[in-house]
N, C-alpha and C positions, 0 to 999 in steps of 0.2 A: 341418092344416099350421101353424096359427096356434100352435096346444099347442106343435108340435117346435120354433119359433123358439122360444115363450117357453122353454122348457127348457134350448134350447142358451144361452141369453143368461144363463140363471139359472148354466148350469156353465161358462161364461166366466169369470163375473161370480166363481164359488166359487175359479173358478183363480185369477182375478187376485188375489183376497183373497190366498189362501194363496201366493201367491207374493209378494206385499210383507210378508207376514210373516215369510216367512224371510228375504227379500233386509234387513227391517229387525233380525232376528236376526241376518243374518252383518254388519251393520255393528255390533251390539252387540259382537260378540267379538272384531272385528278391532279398536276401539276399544280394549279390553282387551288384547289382543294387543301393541297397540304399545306399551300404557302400562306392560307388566312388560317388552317389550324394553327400555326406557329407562329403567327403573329397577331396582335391584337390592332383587326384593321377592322373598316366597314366596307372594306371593298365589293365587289361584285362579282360574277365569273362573266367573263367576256368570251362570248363564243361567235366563231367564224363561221360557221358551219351554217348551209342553206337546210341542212338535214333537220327535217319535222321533230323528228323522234327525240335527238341529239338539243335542239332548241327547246323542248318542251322539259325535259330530264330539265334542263339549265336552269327554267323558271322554276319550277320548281324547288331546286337546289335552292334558291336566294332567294324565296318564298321561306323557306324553314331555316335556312338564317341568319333571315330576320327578324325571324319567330323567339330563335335563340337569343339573337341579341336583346331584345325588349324584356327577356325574361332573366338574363344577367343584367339590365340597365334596372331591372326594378329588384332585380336581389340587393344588387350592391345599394340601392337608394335605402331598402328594407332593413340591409344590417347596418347602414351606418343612421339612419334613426334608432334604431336600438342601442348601439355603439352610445351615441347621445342622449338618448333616455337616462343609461347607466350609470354615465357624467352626472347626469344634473341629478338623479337622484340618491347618488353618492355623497355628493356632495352638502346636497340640501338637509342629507340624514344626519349630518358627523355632528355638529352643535348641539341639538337637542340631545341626541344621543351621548353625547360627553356630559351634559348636565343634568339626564338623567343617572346617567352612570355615578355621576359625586353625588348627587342627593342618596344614591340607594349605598354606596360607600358610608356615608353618613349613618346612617341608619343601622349598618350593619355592626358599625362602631359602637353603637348607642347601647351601654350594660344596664343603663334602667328601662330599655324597655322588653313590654313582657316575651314569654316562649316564643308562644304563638306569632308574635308580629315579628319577631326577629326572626324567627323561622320563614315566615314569608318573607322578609326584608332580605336575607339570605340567597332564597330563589330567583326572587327580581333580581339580583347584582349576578347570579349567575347567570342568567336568562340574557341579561345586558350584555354581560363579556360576552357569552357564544355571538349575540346578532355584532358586537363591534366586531370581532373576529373574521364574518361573513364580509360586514363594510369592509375593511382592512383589505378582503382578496379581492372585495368588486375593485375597489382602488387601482391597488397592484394592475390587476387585468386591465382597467382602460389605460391604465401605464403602456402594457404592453401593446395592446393595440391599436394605443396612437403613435407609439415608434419613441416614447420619451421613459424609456429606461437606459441611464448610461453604464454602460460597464467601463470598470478603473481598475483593470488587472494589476496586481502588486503579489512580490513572493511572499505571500500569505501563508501561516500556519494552521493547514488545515486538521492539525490532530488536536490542538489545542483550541479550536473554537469548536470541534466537535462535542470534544466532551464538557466545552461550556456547556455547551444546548444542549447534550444531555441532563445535566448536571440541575440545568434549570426546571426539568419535568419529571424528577426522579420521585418528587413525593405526586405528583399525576401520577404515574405510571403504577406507586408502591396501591394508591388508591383505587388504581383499575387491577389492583390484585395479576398485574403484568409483570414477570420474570426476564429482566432487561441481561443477555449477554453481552458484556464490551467485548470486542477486537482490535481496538484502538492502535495500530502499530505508531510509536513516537518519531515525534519531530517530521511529517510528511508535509512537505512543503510544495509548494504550485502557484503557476501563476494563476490567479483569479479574483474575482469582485468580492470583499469583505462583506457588501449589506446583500448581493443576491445568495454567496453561500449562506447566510446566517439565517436567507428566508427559505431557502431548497432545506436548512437544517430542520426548520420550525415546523417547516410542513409537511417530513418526514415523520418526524415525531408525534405529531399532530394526528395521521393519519394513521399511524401505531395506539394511539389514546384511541380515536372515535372509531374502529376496527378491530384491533387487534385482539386475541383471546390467550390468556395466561403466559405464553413465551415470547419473548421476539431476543433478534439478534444484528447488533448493529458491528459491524467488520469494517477496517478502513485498512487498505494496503499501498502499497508501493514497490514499484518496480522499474526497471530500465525505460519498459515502456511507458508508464504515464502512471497515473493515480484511482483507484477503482473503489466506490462505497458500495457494498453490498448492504441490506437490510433487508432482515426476513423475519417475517409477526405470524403467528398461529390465527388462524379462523375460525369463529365459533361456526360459519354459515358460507357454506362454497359463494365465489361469484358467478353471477351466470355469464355474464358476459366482457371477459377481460379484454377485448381489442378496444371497447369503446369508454374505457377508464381513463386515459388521457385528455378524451375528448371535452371542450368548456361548458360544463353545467352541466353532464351527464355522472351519475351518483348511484348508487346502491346502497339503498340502508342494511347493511349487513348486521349493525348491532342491534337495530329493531327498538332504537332509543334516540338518537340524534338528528336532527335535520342537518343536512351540509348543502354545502354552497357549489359542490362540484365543480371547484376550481382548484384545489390543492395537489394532484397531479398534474394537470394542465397547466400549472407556473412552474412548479417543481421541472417539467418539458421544458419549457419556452427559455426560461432562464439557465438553464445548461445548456440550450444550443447556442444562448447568443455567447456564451462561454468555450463555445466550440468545443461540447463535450457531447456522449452519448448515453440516453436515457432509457432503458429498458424494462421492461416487467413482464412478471411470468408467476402462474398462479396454478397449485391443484387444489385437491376438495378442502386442504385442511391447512393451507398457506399461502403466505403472498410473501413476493420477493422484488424487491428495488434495485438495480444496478444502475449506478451512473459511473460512465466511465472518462476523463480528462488525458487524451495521448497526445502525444509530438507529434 
């Protein structure tokens, strides 16, 4: 009897052994584990352990990756060919496009010719502006994501170039049969970039035109803490899905009339943060609302 206790204690004694050796095995790998999540290495898990079980888990592990990794070395190859697609074919557009644009300019000018062709002469110069409009944000975007936007913060008057930019889409707006509320409070002053506020203005507004339904309302405040634009447009048509509205190229034809370029939130984003502001939205069946906010 005395033998089977010693025996059992003795294969206790071999389990517990081998069980803090792997349990100190799987804290060796998960230490490694974290330390290639948080940094970007090609490293490998180095394991000490004679333990089968403990060695095979490990190939395995650096088997998938470097599954992972091949599959990040060929995303990033993937979007920075696109990246450069959008380059070259932005660029390649803007010429033609400019001299299509003044010939149908011309034409539009032209009071001897007939209805009918000025009519269509008409459409092509609008048809023009919308695709230059699209060029304009492809532009802007490879801007941004090649890192060559410079921000020139200066105490800028943001109450007075707001209401420029309204100012300058008020016959848009009277045309899309859109009931514009100012809030405009005077003289709000901040420090920020003159040409990215004036393109966060544009394509606020911008997106009140190709959206919005009979009312909107543009509010600009100030306070101790910082500077805050609200903008809120009626909807003729709920969005389905507002998380993925900031996202680059994703769109919703809500007026069931425009094609967009699904960039005009996603810059309106990017360029308030490199402003060191914060850009929000929030949406029910029968409105959309804009907050950007500028604090200390």
């Amino acid at each position: 009897m005395t033998l089977i206790l010693v025996g059992l204690c003795i294969v206790m004694a071999l389990a517990l052994i081998y069980l803090l050796i792997v349990l100190n095995d799987a804290d060796a790998l998960t230490k490694q584990l974290r330390f290639i999540n948080q940094h970007d290495t090609n490293g490998q898990l180095n394991v000490k352990t004679r333990n089968h079980h403990v060695v095979t888990l490990a190939r395995e592990v650096d088997q998938l990756l470097a599954r992972h990794r091949d599959v990040r070395r060929q995303s990033i190859q993937t979007k920075n060919q696109l990246d450069l697609a959008i380059h070259n074919i932005s660029h390649d557009l803007r010429t033609p496009l400019t001299v299509a644009s003044g010939y149908a300019q011309l034409l539009v000018s032209d009071e001897t010719l007939p209805a009918t062709t000025h009519e269509q002469a008409t459409r092509l110069d609008r048809n023009l502006e919308t695709l230059t409009k699209h060029l304009d944000l492809l532009l802007l975007y490879n801007r941004l994501i090649e890192n060559r936007i410079t921000i020139s913060p200066k105490r800028l008057n943001v109450s007075k170039q707001l209401q420029q930019a309204c100012l300058n889409v008020y016959d848009a707006l009277q045309q899309h049969h859109i009931n514009v509320t100012l809030a405009i409070a005077p003289n709000v002053t901040w420090q920020l970039d003159e040409e990215a506020m004036n393109r966060i203005f544009q394509n606020i507004l911008g997106n009140i035109l190709d959206h919005g339904y009979q009312t909107a309302e543009i509010q600009l405040t100030q306070d101790q803490t910082g500077v805050t634009l609200t903008v809120t447009n009626g909807l003729q048509t709920p969005i389905k899905d507002a998380d993925c509205l900031i996202d680059k190229f994703y769109t919703e034809d809500l007026s069931h009339q425009k094609q967009n370029a699904g960039l005009g939130l996603y810059i309106i984003s990017e360029l308030t943060h490199l402003q060191h502001g914060e850009m929000t939205i929030s949406t029910t069946h029968e409105q959309f609302k804009i907050s950007i906010q500028f604090t200390k």
